[in-house]
N, C-alpha and C positions, 0 to 999 in steps of 0.2 A: 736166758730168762724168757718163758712166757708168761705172757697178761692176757687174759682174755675178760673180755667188757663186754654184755647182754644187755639191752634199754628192749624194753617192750611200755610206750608210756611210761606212766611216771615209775613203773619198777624197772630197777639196774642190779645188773648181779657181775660181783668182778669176781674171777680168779688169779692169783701170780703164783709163780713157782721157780725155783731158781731151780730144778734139776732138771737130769737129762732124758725128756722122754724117747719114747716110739712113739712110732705113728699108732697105736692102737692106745698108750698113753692119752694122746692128746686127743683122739677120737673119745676115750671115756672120758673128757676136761670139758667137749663139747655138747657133749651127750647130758652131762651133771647139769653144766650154765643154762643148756636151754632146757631143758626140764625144769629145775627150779624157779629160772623168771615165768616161763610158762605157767606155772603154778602159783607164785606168788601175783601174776598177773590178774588169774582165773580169782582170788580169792580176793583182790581187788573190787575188782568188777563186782561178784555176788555180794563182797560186804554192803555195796551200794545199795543194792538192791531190794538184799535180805533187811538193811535196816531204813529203807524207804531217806537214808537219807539224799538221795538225785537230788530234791530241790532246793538243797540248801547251797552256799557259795560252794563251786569246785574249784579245784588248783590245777588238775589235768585236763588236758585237751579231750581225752575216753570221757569222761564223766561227763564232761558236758555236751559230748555227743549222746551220751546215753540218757541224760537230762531231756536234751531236747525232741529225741525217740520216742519216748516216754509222756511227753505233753499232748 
C-alpha cells in the first residue's frame, strides 16, 4: 500500500492506493499531490486576498502572516 499526505498550511491533499506501482507510478502519485496542494494552496492565499477578507479572524498560521503584511 501507498499513502502519500501533502500539508502546505492549512491545505492537505492525501493519496492511498493498494496497487503495485513503478517507479514512474509513483513519481506521477507525486507529481498529481504536489500540484494539486500547490494549487489549492495558491487559491487559498488569493481567495484572501481577492476578497479583502485578511482582516477578519483567521484559523491559519499563512493568513495571519499575510494579515499582518498587509497592515
Amino acid at each position: 500500500m501507498l499513502s502519500i499526505s501533502l500539508s502546505i498550511g492549512p491545505v492537505n491533499t492525501q493519496m492511498q492506493t493498494d496497487e503495485r506501482l513503478s517507479f514512474d507510478g509513483i513519481e506521477t502519485l507525486l507529481n498529481r499531490a504536489s500540484i494539486t496542494t500547490l494549487t489549492m494552496f495558491n487559491a487559498h492565499l488569493g481567495a484572501m486576498v481577492k476578497y479583502e477578507n485578511y482582516d477578519e479572524d483567521h484559523e491559519c498560521e499563512e493568513c495571519q502572516a499575510l494579515n499582518e503584511e498587509t497592515e
